[in-house]
N, CA, C and O atoms as a CHARMM CRD file, in Angstrom:
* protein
*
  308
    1    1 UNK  N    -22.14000  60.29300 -49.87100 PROA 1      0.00000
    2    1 UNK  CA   -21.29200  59.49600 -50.72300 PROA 1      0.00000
    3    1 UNK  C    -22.10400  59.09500 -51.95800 PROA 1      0.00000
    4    1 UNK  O    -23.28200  58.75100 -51.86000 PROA 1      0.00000
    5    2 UNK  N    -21.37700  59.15100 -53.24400 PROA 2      0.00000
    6    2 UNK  CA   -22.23000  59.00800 -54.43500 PROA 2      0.00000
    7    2 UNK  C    -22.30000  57.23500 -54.69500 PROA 2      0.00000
    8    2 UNK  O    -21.62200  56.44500 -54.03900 PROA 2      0.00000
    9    3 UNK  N    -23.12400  56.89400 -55.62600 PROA 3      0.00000
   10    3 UNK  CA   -23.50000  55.50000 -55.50300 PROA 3      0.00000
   11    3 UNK  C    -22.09400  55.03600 -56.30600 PROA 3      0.00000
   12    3 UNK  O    -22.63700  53.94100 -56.45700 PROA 3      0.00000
   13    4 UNK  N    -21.15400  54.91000 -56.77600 PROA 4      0.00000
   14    4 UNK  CA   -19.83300  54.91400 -56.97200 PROA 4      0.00000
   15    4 UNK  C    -19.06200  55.00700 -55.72800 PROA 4      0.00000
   16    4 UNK  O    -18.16400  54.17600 -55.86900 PROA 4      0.00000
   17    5 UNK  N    -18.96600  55.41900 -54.89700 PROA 5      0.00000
   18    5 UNK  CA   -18.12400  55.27000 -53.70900 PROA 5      0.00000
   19    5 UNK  C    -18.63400  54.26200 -52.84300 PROA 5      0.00000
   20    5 UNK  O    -17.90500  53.85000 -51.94000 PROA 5      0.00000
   21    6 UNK  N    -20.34300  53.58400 -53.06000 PROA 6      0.00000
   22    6 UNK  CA   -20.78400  52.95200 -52.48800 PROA 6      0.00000
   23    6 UNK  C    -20.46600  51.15900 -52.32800 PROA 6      0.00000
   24    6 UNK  O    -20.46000  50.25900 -51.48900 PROA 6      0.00000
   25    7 UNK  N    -20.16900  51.48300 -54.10000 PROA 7      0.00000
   26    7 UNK  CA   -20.23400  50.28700 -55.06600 PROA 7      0.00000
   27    7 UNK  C    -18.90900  49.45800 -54.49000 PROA 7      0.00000
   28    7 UNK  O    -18.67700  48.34700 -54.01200 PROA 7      0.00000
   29    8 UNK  N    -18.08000  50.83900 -54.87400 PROA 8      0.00000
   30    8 UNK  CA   -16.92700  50.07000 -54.26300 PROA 8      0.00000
   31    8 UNK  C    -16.75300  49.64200 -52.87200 PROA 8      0.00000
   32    8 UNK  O    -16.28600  48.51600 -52.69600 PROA 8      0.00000
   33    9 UNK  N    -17.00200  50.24000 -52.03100 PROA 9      0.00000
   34    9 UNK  CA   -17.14800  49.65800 -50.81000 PROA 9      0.00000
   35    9 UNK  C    -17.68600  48.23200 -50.48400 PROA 9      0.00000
   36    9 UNK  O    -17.22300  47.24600 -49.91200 PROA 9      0.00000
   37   10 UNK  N    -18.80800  48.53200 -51.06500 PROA 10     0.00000
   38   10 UNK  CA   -19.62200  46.97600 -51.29200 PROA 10     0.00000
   39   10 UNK  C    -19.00500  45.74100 -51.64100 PROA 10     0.00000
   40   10 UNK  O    -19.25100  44.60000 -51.25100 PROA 10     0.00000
   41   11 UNK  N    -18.06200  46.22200 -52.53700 PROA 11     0.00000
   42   11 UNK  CA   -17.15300  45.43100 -53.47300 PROA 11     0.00000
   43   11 UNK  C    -16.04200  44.93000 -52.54800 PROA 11     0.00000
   44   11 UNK  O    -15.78300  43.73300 -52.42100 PROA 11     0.00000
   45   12 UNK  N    -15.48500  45.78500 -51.99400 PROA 12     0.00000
   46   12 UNK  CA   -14.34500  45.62600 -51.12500 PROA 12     0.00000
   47   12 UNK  C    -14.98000  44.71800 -50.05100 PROA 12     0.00000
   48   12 UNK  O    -14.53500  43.57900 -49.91100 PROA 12     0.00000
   49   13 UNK  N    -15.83800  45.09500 -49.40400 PROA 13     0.00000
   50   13 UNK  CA   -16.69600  43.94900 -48.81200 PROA 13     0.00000
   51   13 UNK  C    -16.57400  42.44200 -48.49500 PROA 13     0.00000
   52   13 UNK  O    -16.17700  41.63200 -47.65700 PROA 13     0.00000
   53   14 UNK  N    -17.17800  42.58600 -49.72200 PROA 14     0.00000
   54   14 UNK  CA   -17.41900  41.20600 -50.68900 PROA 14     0.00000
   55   14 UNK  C    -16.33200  40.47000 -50.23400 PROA 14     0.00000
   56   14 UNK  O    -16.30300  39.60200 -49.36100 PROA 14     0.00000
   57   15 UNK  N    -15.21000  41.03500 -51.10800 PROA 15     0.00000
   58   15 UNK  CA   -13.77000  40.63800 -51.53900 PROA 15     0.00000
   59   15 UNK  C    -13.23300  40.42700 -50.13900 PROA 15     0.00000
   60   15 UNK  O    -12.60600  39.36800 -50.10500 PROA 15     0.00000
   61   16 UNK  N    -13.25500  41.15700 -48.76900 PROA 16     0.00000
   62   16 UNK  CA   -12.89600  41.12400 -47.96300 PROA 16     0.00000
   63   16 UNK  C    -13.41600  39.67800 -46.81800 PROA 16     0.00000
   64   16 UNK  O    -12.60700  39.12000 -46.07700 PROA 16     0.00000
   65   17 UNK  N    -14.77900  39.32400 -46.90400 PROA 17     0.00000
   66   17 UNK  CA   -15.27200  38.20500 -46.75400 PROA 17     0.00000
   67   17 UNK  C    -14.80200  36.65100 -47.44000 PROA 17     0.00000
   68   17 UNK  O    -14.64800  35.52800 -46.95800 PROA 17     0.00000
   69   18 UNK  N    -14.67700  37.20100 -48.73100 PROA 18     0.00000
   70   18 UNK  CA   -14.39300  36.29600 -49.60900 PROA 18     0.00000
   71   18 UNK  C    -12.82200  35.67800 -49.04100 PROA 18     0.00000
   72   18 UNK  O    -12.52900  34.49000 -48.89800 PROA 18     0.00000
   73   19 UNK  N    -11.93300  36.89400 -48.77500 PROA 19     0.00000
   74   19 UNK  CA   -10.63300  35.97000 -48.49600 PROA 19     0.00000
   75   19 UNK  C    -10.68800  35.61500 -47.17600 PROA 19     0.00000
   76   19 UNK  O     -9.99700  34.68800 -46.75300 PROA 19     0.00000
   77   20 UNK  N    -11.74800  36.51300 -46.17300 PROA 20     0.00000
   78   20 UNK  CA   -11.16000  35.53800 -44.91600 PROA 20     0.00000
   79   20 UNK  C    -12.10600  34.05200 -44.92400 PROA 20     0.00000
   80   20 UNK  O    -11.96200  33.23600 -44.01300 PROA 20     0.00000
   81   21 UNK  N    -12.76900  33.89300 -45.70000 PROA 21     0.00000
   82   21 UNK  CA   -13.90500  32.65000 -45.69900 PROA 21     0.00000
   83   21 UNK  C    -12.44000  31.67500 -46.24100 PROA 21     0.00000
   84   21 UNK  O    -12.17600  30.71700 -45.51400 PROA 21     0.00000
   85   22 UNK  N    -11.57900  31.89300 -47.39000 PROA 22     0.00000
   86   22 UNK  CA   -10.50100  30.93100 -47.76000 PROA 22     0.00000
   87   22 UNK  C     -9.88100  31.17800 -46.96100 PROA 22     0.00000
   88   22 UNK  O     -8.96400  30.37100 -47.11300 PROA 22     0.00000
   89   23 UNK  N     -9.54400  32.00700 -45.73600 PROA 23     0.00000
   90   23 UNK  CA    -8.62600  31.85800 -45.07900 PROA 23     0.00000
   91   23 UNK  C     -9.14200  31.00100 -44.05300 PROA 23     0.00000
   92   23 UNK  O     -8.43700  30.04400 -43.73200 PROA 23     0.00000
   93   24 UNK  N    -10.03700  31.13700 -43.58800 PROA 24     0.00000
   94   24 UNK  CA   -10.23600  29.97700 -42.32200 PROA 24     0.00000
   95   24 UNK  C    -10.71800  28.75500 -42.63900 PROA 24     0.00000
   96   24 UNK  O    -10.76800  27.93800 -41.72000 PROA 24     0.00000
   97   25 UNK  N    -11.21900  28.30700 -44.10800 PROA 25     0.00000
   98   25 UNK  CA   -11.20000  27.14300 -44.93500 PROA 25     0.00000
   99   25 UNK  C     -9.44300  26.54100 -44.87700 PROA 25     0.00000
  100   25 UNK  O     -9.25200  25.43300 -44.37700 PROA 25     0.00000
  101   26 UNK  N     -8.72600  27.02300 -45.19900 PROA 26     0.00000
  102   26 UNK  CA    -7.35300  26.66600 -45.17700 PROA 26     0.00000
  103   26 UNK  C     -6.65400  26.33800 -43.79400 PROA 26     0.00000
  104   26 UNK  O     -5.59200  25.76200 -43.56200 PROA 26     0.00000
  105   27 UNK  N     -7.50400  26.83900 -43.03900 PROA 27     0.00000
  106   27 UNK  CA    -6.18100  26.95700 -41.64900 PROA 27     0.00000
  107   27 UNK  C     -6.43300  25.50500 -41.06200 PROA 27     0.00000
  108   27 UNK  O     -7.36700  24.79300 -41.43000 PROA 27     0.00000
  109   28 UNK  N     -5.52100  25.15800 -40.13600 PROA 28     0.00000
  110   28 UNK  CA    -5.56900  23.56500 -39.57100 PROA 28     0.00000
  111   28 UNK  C     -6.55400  23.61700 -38.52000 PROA 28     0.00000
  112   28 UNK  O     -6.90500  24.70300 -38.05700 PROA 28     0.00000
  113   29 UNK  N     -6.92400  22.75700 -38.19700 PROA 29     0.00000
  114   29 UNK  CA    -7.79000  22.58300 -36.77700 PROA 29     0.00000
  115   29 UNK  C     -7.48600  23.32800 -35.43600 PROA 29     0.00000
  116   29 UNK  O     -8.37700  23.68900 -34.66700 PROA 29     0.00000
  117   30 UNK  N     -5.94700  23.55700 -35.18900 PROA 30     0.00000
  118   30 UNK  CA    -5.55600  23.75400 -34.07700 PROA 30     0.00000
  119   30 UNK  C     -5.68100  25.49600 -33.75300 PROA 30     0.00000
  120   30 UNK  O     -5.81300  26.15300 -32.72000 PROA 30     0.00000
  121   31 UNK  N     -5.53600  25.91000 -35.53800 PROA 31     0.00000
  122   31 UNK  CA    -5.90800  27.26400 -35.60500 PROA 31     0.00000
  123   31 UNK  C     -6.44800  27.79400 -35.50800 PROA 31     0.00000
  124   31 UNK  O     -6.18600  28.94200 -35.14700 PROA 31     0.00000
  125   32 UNK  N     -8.44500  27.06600 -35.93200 PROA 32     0.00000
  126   32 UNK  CA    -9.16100  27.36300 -36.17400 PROA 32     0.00000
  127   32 UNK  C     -9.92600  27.57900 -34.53600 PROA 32     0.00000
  128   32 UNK  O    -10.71700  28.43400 -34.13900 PROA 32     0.00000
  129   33 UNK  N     -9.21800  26.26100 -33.76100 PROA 33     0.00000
  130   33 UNK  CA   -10.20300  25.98900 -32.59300 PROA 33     0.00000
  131   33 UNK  C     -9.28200  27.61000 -31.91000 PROA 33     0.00000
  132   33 UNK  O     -9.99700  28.49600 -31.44200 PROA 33     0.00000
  133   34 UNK  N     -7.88200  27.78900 -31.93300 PROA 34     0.00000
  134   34 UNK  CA    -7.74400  29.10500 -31.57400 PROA 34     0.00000
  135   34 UNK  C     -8.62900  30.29800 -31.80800 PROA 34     0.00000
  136   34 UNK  O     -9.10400  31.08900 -30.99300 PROA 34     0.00000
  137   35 UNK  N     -8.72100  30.24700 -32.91200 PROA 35     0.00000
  138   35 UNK  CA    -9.95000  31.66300 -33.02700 PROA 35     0.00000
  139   35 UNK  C    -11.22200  31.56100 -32.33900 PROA 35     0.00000
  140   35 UNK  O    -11.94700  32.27100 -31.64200 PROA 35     0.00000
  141   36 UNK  N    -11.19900  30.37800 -32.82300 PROA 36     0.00000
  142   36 UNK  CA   -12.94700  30.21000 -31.85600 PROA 36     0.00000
  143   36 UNK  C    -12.74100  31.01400 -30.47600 PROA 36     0.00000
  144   36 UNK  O    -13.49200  31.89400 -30.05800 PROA 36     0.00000
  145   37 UNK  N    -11.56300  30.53200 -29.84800 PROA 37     0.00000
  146   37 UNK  CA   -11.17300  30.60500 -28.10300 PROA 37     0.00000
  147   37 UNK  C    -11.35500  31.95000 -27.84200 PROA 37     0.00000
  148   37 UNK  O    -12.17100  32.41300 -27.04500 PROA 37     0.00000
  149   38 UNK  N    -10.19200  32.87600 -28.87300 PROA 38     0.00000
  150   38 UNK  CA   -10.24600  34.24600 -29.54100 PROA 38     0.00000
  151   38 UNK  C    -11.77900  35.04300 -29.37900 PROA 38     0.00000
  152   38 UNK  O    -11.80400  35.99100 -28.59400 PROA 38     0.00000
  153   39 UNK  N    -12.73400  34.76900 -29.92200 PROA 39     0.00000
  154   39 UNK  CA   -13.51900  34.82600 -30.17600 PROA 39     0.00000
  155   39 UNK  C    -14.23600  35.18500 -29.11800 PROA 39     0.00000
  156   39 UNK  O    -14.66700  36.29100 -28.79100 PROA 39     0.00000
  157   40 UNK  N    -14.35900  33.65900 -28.37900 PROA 40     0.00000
  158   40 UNK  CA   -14.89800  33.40000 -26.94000 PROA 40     0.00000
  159   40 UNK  C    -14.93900  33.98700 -25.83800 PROA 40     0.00000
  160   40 UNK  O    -15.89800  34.07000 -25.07100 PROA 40     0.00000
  161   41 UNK  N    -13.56500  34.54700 -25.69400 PROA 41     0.00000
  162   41 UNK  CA   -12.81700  35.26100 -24.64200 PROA 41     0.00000
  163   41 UNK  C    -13.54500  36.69000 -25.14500 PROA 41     0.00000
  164   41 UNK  O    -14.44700  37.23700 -24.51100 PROA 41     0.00000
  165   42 UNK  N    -12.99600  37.17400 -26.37100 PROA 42     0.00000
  166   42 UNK  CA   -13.75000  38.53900 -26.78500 PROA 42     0.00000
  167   42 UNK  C    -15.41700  38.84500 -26.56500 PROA 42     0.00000
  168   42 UNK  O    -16.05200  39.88100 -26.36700 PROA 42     0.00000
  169   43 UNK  N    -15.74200  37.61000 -26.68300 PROA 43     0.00000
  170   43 UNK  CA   -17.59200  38.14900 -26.48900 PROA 43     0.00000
  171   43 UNK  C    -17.59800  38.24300 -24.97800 PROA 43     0.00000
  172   43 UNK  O    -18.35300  39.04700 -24.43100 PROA 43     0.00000
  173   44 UNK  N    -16.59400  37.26800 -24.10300 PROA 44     0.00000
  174   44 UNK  CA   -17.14800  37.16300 -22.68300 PROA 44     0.00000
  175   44 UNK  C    -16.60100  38.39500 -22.25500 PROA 44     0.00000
  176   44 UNK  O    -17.54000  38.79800 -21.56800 PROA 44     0.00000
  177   45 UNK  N    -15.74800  39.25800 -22.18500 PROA 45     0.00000
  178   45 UNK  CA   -15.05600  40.15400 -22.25000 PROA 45     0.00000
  179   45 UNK  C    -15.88700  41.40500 -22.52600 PROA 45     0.00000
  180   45 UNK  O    -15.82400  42.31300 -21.69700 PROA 45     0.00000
  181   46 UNK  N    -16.76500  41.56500 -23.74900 PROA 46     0.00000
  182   46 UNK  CA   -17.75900  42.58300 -23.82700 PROA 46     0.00000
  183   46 UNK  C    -18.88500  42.48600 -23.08200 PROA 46     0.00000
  184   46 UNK  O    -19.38800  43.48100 -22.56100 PROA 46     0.00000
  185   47 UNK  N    -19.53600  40.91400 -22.92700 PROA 47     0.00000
  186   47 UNK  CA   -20.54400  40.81200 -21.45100 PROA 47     0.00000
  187   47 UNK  C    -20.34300  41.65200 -20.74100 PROA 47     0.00000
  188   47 UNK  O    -21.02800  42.65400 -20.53500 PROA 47     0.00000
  189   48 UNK  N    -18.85900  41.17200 -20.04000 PROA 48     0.00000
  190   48 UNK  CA   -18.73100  41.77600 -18.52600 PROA 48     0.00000
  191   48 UNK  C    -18.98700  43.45600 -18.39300 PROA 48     0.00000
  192   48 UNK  O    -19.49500  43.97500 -17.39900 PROA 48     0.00000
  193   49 UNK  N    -18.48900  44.27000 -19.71700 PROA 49     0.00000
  194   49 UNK  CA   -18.31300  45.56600 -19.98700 PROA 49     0.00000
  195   49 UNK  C    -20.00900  45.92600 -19.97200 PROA 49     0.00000
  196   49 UNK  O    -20.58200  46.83600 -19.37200 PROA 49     0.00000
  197   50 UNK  N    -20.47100  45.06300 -20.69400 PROA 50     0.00000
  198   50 UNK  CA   -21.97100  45.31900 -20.82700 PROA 50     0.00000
  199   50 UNK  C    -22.53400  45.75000 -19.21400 PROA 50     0.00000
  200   50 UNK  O    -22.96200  46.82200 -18.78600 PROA 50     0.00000
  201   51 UNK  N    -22.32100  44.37200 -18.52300 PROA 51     0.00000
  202   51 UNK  CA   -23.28300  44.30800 -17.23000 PROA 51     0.00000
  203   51 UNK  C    -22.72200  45.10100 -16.47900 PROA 51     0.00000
  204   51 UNK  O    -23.41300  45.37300 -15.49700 PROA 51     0.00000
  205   52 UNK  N    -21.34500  45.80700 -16.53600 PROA 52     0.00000
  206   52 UNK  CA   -21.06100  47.20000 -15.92100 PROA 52     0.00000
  207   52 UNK  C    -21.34500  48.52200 -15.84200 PROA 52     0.00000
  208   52 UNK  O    -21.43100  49.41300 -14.99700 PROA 52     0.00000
  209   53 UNK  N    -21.48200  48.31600 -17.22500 PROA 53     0.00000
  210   53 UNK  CA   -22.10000  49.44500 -17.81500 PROA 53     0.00000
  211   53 UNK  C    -23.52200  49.66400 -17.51300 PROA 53     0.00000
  212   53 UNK  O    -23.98300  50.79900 -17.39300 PROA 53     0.00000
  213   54 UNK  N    -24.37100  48.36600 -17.36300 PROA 54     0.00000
  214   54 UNK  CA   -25.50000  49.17000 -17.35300 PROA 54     0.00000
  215   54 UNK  C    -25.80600  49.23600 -15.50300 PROA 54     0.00000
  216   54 UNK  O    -26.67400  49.91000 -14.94900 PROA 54     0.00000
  217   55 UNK  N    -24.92400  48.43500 -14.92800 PROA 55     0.00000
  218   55 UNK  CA   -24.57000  48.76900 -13.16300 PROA 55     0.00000
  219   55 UNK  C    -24.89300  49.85600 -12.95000 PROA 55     0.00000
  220   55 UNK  O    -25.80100  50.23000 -12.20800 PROA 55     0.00000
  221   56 UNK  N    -23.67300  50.92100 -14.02900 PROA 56     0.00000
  222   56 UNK  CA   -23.28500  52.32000 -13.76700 PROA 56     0.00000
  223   56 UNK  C    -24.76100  53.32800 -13.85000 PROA 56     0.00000
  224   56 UNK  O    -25.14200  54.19000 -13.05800 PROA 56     0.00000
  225   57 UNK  N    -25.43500  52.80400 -15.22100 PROA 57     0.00000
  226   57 UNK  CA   -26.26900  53.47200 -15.74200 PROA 57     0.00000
  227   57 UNK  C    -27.40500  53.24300 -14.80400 PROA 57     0.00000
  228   57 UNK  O    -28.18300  54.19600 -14.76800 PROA 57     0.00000
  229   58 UNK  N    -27.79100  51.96700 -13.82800 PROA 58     0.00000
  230   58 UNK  CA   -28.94700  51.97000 -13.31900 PROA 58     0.00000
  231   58 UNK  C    -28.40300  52.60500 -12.06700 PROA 58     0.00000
  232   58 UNK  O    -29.07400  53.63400 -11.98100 PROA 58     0.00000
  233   59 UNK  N    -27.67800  52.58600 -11.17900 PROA 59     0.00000
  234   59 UNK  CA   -27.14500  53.07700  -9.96300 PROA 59     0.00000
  235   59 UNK  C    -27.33100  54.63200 -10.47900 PROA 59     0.00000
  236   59 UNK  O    -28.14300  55.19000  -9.74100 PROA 59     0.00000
  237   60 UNK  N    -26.87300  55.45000 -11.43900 PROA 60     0.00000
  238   60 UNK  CA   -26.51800  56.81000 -11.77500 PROA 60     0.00000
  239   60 UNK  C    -28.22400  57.02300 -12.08600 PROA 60     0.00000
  240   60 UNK  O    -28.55800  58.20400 -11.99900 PROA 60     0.00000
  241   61 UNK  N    -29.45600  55.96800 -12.46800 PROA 61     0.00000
  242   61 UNK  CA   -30.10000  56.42400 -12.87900 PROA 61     0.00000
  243   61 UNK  C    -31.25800  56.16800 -11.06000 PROA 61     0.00000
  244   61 UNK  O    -32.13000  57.02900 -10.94600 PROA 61     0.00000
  245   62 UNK  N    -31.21800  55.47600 -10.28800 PROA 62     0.00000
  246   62 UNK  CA   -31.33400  55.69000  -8.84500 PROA 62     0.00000
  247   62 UNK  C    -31.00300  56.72400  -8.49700 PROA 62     0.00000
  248   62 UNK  O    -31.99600  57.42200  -8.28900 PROA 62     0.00000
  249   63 UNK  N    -29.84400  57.36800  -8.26000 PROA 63     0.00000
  250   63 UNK  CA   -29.49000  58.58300  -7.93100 PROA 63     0.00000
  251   63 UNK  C    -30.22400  59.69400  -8.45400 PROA 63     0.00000
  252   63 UNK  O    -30.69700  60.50700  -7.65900 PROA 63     0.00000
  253   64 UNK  N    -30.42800  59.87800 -10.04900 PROA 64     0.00000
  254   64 UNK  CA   -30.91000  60.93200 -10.34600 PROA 64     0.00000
  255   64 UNK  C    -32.37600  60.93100  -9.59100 PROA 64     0.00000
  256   64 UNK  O    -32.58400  61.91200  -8.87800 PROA 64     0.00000
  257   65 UNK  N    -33.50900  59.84500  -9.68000 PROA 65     0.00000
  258   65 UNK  CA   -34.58100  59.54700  -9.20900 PROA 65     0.00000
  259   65 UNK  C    -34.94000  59.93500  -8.08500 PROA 65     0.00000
  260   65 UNK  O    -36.00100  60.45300  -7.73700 PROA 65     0.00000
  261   66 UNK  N    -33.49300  59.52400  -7.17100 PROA 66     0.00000
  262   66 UNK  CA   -33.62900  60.14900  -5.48100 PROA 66     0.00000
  263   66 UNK  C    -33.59900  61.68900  -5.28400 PROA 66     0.00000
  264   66 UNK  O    -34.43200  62.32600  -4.64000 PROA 66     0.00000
  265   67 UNK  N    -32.62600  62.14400  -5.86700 PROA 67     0.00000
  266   67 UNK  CA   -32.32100  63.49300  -6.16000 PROA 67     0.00000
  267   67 UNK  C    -33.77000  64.35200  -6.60100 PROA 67     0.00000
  268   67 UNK  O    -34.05100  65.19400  -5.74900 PROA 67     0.00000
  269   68 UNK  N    -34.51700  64.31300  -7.49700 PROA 68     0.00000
  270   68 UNK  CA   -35.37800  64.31100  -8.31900 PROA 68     0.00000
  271   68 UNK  C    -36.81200  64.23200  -7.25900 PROA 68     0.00000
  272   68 UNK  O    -37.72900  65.05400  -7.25100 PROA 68     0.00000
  273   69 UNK  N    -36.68100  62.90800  -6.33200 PROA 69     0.00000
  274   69 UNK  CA   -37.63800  63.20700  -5.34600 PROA 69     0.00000
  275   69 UNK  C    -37.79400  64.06100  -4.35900 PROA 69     0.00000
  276   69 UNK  O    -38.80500  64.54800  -3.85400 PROA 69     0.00000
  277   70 UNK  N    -36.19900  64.23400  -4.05400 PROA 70     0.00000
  278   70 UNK  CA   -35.87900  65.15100  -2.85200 PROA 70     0.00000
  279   70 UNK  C    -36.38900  66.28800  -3.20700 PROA 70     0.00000
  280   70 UNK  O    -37.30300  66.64700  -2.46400 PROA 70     0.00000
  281   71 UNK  N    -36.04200  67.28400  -4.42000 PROA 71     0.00000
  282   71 UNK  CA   -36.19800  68.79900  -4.81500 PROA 71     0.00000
  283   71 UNK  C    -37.37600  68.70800  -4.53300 PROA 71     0.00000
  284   71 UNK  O    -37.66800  69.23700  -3.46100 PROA 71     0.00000
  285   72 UNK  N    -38.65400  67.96300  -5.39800 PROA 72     0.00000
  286   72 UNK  CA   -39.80600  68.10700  -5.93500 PROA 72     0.00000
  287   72 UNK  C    -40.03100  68.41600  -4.15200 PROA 72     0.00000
  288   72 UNK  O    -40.45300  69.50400  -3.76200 PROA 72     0.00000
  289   73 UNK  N    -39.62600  67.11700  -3.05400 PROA 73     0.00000
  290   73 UNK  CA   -40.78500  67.23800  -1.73400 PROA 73     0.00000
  291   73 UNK  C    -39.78000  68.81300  -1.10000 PROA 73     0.00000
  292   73 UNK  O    -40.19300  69.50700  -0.17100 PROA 73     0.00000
  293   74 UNK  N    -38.58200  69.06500  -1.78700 PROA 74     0.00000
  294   74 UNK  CA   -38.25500  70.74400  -0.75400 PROA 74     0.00000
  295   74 UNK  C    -39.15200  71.66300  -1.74900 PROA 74     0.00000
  296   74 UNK  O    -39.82200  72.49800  -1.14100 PROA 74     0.00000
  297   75 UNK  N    -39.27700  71.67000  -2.98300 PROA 75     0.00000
  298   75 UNK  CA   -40.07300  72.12800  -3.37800 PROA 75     0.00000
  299   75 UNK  C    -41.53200  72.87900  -3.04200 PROA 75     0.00000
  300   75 UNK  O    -41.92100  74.03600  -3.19900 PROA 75     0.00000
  301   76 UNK  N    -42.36100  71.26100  -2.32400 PROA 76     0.00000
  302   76 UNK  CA   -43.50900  71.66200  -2.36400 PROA 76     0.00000
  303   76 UNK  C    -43.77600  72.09200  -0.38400 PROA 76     0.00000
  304   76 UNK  O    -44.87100  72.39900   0.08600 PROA 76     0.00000
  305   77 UNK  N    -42.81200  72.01600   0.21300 PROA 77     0.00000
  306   77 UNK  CA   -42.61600  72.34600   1.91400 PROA 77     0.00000
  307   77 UNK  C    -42.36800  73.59200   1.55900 PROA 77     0.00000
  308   77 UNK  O    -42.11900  74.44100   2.41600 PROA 77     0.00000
């Protein structure tokens, strides 16, 4: 992308920050504490995905390990 396609992006950015910063400057309390909640729920929500994920990845990565020991000792019998 040429530094012109960059610029603007950058720009759009900006501009894109810029209105949600007046937008949650404007909103009432009751709104705001909603997003927070929003928010809240969404990060706890990716935790859980997290600590599953890496469940999967350490269990799948046990397995390969066991597997991995087994060949090497039919291997060397």
């Amino acid at each position: 992308m040429n530094n012109k396609g960059k610029g603007i992006l950058a720009l759009l950015g900006v501009a894109a920050g810029a209105f949600a910063f007046w937008k949650y400057k404007n909103m009432s309390p009751e709104e705001k504490q909603r997003l927070k909640d929003k928010a809240n729920e969404t990060g706890r929500k990716i935790r859980e995905k997290v600590e599953d994920v890496e469940e999967t990845i350490s269990e799948k990565y046990d397995q390969l390990k066991s597997s991995a020991k087994k060949e090497a000792k039919d291997l060397t019998n």
